[in-house]
PyMOL Python script that loads the backbone (N, CA, C, O; Angstrom):
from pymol import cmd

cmd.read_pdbstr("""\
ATOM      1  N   UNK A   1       3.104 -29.739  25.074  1.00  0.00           N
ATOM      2  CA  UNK A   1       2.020 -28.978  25.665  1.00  0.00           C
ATOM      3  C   UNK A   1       2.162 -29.028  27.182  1.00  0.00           C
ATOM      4  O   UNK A   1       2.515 -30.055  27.761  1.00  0.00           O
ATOM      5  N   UNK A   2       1.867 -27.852  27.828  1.00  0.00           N
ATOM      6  CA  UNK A   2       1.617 -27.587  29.359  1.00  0.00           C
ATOM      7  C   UNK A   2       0.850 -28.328  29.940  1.00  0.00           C
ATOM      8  O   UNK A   2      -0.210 -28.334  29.314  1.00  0.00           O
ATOM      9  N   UNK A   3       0.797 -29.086  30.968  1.00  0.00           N
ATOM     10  CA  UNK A   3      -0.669 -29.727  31.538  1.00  0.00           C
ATOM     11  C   UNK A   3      -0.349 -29.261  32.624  1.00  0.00           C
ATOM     12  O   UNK A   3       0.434 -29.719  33.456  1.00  0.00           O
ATOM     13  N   UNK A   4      -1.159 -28.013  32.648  1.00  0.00           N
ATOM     14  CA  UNK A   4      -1.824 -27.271  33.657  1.00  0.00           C
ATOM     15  C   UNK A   4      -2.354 -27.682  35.038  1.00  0.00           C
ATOM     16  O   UNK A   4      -3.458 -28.118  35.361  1.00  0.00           O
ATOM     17  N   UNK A   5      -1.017 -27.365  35.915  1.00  0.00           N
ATOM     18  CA  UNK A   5      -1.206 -27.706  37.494  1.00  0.00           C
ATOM     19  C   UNK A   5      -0.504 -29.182  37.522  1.00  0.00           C
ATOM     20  O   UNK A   5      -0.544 -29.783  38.596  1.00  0.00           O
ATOM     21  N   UNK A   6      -0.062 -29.611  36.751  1.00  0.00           N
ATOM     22  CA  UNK A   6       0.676 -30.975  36.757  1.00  0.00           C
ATOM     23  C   UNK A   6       1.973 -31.162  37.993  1.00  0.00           C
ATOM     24  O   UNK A   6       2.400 -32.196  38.507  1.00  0.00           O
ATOM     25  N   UNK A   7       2.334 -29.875  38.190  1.00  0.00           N
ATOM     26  CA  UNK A   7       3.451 -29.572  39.099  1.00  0.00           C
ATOM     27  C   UNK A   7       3.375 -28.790  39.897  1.00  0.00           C
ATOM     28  O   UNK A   7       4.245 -28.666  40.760  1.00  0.00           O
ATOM     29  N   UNK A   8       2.256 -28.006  39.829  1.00  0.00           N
ATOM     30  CA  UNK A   8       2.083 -27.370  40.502  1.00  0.00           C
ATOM     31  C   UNK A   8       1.915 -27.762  42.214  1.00  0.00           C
ATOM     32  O   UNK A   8       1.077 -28.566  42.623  1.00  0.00           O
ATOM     33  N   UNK A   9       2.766 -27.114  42.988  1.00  0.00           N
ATOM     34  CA  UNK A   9       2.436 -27.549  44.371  1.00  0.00           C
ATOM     35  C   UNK A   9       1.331 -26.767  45.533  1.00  0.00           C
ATOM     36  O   UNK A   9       0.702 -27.188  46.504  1.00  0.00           O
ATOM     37  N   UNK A  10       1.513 -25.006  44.665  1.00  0.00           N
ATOM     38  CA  UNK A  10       0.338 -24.482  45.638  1.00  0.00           C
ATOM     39  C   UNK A  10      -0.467 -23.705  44.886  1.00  0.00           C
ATOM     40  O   UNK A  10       0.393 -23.003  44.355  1.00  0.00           O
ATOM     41  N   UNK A  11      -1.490 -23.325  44.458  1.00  0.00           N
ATOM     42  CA  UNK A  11      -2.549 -22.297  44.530  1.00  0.00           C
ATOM     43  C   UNK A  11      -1.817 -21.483  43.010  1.00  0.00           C
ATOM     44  O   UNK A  11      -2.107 -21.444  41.814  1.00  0.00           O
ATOM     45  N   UNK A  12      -0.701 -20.890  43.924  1.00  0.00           N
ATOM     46  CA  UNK A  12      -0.019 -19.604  43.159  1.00  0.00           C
ATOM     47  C   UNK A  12       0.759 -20.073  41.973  1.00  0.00           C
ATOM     48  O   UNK A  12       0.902 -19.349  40.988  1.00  0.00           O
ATOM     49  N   UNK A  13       1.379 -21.548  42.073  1.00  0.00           N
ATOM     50  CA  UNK A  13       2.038 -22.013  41.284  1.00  0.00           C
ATOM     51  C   UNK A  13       1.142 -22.652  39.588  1.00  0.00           C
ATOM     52  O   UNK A  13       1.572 -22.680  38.435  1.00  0.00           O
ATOM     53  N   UNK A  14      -0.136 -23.057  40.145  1.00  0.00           N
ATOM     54  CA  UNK A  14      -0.906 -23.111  39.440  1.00  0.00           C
ATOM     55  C   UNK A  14      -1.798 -22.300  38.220  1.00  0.00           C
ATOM     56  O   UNK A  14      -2.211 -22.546  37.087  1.00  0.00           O
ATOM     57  N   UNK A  15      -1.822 -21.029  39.327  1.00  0.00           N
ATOM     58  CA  UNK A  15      -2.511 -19.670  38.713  1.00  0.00           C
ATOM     59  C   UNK A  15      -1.162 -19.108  37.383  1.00  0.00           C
ATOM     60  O   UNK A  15      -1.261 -18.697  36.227  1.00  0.00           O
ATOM     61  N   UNK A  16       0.103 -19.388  38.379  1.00  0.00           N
ATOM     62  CA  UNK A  16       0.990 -19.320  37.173  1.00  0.00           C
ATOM     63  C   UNK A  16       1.381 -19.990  35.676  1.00  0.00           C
ATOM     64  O   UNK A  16       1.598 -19.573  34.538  1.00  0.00           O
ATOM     65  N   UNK A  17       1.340 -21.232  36.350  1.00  0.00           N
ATOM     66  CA  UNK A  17       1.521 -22.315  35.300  1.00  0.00           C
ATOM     67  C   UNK A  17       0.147 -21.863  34.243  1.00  0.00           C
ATOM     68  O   UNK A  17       0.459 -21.363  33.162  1.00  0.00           O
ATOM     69  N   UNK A  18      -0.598 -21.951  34.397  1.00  0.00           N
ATOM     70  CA  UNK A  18      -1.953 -21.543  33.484  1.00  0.00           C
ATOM     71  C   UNK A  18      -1.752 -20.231  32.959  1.00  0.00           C
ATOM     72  O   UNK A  18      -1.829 -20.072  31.740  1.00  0.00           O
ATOM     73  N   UNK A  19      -1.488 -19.207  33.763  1.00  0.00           N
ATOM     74  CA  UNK A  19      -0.841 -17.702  33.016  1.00  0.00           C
ATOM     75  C   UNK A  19       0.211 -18.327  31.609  1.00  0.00           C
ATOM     76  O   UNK A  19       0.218 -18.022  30.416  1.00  0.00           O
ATOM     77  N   UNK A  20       0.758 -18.982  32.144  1.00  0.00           N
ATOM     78  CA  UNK A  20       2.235 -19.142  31.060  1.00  0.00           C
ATOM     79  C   UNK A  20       1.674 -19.737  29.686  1.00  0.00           C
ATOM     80  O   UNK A  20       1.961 -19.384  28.542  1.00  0.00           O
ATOM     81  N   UNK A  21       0.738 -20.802  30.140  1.00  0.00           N
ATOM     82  CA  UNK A  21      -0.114 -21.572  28.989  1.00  0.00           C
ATOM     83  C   UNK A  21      -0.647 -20.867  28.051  1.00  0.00           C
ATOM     84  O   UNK A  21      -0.585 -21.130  26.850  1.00  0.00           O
ATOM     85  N   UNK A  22      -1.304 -19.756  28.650  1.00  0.00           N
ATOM     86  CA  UNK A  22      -3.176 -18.437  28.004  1.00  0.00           C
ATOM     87  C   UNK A  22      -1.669 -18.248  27.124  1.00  0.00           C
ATOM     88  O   UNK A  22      -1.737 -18.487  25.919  1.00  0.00           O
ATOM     89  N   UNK A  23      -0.714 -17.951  27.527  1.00  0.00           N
ATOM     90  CA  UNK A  23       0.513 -16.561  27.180  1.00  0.00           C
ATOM     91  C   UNK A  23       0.540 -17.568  26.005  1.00  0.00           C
ATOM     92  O   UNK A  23      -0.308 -17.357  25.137  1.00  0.00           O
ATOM     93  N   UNK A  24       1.333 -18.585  25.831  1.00  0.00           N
ATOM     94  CA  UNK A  24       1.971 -19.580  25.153  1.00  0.00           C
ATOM     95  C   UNK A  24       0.761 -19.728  23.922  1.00  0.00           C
ATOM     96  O   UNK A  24       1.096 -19.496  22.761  1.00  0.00           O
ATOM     97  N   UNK A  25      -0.158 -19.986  24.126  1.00  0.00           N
ATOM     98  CA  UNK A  25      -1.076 -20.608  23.238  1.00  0.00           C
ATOM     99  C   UNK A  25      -1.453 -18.475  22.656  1.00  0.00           C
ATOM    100  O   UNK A  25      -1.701 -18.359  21.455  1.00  0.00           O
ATOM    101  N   UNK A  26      -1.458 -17.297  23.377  1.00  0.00           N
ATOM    102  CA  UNK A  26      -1.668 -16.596  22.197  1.00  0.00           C
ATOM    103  C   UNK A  26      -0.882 -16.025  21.239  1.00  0.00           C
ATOM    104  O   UNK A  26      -1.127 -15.507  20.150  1.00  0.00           O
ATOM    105  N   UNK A  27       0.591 -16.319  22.166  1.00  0.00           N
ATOM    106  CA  UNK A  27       1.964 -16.136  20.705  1.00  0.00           C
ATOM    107  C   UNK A  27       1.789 -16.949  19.739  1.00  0.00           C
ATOM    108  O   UNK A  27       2.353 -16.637  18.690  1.00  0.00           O
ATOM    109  N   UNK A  28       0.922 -18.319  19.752  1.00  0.00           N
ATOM    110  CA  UNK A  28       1.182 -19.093  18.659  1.00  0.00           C
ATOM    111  C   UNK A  28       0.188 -19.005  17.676  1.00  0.00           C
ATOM    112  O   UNK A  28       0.174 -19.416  16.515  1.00  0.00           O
ATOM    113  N   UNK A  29      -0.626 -18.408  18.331  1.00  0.00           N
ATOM    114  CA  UNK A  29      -1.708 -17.533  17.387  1.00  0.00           C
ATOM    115  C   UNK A  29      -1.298 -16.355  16.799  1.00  0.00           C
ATOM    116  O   UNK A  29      -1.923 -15.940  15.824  1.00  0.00           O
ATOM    117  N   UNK A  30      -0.075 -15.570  17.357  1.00  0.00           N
ATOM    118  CA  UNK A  30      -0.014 -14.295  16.520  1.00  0.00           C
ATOM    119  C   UNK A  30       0.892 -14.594  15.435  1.00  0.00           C
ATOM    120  O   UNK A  30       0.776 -14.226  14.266  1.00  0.00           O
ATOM    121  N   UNK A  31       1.988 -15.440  16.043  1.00  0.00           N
ATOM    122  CA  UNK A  31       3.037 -16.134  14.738  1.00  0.00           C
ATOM    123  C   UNK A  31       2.348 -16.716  13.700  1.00  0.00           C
ATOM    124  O   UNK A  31       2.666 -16.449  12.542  1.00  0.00           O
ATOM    125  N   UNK A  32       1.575 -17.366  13.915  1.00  0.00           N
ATOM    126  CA  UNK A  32       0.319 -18.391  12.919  1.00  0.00           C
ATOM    127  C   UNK A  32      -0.307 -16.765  11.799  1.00  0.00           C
ATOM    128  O   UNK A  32      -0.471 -16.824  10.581  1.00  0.00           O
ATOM    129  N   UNK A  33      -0.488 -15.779  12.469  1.00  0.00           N
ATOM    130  CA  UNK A  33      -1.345 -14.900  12.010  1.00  0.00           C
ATOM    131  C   UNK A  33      -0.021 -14.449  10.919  1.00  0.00           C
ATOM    132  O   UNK A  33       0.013 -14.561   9.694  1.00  0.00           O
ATOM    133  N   UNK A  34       1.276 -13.775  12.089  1.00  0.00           N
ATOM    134  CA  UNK A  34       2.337 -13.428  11.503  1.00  0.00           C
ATOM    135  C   UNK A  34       2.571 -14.220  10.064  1.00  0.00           C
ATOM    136  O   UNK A  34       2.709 -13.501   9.075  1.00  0.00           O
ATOM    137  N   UNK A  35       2.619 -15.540   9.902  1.00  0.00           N
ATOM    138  CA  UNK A  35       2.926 -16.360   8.839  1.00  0.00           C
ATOM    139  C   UNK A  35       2.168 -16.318   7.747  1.00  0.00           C
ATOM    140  O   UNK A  35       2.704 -16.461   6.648  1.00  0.00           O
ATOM    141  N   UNK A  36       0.623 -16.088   7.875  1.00  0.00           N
ATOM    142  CA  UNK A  36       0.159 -16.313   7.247  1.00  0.00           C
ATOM    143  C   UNK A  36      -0.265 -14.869   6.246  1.00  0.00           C
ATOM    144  O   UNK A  36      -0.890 -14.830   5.186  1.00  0.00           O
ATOM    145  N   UNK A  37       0.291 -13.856   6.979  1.00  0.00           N
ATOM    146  CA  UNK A  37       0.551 -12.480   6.559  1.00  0.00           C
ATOM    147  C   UNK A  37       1.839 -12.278   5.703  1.00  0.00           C
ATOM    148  O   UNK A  37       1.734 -11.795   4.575  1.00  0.00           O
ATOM    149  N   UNK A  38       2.912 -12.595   6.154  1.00  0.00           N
ATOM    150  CA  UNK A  38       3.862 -13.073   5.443  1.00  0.00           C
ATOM    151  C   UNK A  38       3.874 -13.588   3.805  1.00  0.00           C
ATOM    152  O   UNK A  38       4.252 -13.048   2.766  1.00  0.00           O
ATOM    153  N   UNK A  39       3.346 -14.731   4.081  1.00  0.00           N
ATOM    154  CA  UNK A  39       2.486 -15.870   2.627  1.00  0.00           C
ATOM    155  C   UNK A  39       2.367 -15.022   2.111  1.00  0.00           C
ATOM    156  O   UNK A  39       3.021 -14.873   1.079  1.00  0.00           O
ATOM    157  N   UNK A  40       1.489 -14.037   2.543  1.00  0.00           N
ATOM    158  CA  UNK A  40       0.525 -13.302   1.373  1.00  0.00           C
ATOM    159  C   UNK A  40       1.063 -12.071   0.813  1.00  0.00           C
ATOM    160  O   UNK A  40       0.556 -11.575  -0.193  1.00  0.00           O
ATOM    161  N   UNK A  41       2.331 -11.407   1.569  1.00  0.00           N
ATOM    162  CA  UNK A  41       3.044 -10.271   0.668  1.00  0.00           C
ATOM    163  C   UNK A  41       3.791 -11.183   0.245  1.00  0.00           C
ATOM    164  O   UNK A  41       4.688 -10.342   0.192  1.00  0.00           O
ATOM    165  N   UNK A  42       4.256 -12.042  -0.086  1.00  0.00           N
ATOM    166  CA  UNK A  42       5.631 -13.319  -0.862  1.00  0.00           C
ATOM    167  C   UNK A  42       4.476 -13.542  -2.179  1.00  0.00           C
ATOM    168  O   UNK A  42       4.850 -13.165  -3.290  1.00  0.00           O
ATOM    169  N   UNK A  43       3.731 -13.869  -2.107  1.00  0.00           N
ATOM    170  CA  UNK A  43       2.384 -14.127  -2.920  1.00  0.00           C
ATOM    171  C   UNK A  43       2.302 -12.598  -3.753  1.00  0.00           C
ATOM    172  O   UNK A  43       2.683 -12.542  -4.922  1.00  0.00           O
ATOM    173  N   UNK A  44       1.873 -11.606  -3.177  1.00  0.00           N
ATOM    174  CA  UNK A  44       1.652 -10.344  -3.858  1.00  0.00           C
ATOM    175  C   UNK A  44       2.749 -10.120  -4.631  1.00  0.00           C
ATOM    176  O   UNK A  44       2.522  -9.818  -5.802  1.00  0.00           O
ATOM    177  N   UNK A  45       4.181 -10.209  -4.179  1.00  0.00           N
ATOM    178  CA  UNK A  45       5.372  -9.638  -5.025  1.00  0.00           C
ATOM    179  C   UNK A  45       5.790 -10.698  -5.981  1.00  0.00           C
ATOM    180  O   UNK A  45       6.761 -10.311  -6.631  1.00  0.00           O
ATOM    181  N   UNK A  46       5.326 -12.134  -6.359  1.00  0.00           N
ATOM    182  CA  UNK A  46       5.604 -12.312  -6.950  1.00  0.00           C
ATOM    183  C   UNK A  46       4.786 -12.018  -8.113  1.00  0.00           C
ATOM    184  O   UNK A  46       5.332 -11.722  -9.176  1.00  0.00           O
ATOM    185  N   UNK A  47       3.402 -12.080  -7.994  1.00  0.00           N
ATOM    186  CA  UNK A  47       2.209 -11.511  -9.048  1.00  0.00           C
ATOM    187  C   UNK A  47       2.653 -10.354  -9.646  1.00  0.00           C
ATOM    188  O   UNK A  47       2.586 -10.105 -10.850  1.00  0.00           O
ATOM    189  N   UNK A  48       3.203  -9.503  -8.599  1.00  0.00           N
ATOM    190  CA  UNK A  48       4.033  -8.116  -9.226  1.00  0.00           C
ATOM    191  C   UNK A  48       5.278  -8.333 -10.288  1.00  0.00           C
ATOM    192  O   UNK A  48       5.598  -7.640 -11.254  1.00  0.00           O
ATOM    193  N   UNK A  49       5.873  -9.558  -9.760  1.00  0.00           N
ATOM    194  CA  UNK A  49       7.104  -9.656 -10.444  1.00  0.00           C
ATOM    195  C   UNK A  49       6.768 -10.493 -12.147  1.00  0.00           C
ATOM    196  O   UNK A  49       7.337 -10.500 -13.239  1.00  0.00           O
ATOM    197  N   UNK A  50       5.270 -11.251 -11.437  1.00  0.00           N
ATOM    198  CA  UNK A  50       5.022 -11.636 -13.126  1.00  0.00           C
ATOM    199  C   UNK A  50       4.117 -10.684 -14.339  1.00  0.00           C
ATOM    200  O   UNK A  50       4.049 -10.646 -15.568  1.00  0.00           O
ATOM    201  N   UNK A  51       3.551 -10.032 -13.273  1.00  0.00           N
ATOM    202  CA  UNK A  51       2.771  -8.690 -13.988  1.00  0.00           C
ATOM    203  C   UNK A  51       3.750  -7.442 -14.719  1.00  0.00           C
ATOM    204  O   UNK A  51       3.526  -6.883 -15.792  1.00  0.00           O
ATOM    205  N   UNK A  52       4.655  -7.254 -13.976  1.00  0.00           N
ATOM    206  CA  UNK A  52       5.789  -6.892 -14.487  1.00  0.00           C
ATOM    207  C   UNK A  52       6.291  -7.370 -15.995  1.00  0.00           C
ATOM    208  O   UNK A  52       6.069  -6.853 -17.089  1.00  0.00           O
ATOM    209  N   UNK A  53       7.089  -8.612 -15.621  1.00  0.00           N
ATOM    210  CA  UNK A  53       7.663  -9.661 -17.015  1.00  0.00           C
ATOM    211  C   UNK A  53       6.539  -9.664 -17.981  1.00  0.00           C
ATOM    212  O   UNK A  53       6.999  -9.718 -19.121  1.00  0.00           O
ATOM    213  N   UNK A  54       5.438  -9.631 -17.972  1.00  0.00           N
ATOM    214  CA  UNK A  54       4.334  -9.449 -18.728  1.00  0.00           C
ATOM    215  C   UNK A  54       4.054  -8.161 -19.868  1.00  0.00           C
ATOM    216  O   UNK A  54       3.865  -8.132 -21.084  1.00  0.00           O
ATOM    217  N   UNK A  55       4.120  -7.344 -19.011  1.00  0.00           N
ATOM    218  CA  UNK A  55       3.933  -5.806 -19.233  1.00  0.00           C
ATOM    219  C   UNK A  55       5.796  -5.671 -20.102  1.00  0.00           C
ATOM    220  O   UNK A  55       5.683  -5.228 -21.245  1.00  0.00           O
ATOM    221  N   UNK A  56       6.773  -5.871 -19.841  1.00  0.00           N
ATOM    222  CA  UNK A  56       7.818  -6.043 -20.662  1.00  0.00           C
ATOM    223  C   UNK A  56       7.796  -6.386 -21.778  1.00  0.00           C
ATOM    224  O   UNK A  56       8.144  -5.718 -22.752  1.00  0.00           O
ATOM    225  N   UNK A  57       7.310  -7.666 -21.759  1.00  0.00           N
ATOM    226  CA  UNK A  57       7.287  -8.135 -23.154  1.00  0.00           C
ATOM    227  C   UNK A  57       5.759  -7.955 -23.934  1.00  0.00           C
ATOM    228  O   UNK A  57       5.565  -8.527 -25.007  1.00  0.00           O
ATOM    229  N   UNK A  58       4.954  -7.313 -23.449  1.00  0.00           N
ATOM    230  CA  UNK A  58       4.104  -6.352 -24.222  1.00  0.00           C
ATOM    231  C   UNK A  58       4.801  -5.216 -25.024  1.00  0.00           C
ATOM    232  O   UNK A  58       4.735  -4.893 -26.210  1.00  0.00           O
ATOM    233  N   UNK A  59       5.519  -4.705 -23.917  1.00  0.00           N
ATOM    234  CA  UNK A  59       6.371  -3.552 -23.945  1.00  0.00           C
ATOM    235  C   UNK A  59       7.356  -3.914 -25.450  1.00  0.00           C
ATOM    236  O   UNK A  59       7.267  -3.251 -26.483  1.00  0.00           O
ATOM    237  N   UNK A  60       8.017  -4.777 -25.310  1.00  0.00           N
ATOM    238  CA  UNK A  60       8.882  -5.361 -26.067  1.00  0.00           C
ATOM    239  C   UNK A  60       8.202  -5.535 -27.844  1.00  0.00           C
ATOM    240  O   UNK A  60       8.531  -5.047 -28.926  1.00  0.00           O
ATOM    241  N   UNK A  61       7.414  -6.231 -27.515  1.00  0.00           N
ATOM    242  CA  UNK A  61       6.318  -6.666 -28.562  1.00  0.00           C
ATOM    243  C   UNK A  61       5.579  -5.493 -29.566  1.00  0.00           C
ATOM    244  O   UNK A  61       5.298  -5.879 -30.700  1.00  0.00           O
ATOM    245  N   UNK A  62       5.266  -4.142 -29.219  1.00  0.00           N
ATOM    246  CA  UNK A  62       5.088  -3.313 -29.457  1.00  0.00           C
ATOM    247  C   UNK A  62       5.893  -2.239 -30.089  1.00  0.00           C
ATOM    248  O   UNK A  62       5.523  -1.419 -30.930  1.00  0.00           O
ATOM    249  N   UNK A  63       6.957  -2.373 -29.588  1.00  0.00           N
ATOM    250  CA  UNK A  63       8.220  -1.356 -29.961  1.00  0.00           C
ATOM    251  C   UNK A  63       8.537  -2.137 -31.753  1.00  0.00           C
ATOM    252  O   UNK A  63       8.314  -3.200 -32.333  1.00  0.00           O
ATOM    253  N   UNK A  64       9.051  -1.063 -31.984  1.00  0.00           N
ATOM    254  CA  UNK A  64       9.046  -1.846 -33.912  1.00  0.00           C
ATOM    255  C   UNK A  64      10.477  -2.044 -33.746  1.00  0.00           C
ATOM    256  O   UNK A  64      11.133  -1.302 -33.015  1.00  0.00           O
ATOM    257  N   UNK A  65      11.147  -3.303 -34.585  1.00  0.00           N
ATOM    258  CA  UNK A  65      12.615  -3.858 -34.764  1.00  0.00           C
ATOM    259  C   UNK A  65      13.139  -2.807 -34.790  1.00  0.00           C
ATOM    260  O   UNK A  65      13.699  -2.294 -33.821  1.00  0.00           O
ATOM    261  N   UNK A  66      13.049  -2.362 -35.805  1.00  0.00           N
ATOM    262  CA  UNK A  66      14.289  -1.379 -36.628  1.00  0.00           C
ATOM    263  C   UNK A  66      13.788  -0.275 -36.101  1.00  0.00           C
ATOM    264  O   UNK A  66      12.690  -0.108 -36.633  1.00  0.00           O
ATOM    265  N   UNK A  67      14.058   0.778 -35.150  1.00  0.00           N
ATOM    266  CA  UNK A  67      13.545   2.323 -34.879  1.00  0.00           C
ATOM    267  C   UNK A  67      14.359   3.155 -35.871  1.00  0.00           C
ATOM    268  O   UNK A  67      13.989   4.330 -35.881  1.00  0.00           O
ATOM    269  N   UNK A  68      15.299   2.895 -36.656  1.00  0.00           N
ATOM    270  CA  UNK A  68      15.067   3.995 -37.683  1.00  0.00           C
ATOM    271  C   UNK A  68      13.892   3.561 -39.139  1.00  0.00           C
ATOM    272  O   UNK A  68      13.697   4.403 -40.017  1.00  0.00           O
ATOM    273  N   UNK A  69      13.449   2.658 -39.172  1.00  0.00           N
ATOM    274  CA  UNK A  69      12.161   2.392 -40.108  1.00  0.00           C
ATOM    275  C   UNK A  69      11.091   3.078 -39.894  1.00  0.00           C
ATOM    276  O   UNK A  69      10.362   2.723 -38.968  1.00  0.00           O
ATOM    277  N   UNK A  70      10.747   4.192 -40.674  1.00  0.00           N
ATOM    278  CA  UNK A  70       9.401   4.741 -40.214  1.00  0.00           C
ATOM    279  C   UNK A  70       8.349   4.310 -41.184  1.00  0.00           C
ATOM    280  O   UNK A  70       8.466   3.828 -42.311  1.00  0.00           O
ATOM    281  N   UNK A  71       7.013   4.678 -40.282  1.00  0.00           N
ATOM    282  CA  UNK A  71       6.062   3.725 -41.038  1.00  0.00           C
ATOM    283  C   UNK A  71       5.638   5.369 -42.141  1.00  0.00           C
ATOM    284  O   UNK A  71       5.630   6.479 -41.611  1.00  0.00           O
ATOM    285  N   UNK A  72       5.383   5.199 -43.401  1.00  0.00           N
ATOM    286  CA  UNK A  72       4.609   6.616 -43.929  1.00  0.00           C
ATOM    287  C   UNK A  72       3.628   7.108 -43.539  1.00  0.00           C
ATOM    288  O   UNK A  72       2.827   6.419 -42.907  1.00  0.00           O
ATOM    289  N   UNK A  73       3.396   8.387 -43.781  1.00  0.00           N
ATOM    290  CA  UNK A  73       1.955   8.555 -43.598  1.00  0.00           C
ATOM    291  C   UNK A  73       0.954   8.822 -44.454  1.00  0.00           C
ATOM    292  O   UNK A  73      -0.202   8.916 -44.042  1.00  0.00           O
TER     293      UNK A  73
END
""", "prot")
cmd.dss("prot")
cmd.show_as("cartoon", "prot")
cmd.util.cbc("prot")
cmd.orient("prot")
């Protein structure tokens, strides 16, 4: 972490050093945001990918063994 004005020698160097900090501390808020946006489509596609495998073997389950066996009517 920055400690603000620690080195600073004049006025301007200070006003800077603290600019760099505001800057620093709101990229790590947008990456934090970025990540946690991320999570959540990795999260969505896999629900997709099991909703999917699901719906298959419904799919599967439904279809009759033998398709030349017809049922009468």
């Amino acid at each position: 972490m920055i400690t603000v004005g620690a080195r600073a020698e004049t006025k301007k160097e200070a006003t800077l050093f603290k600019r760099v900090a505001n800057r620093a501390r709101g990229i790590r808020s947008e990456v934090k945001q970025l990540a946690e946006s991320v999570q959540k489509q990795v999260d969505l596609r896999e629900d997709v990918r099991e909703l999917t495998d699901l719906m298959e073997g419904a799919k599967a389950r439904a279809e009759p063994e033998d398709p030349t066996c017809e049922v009468p009517p």
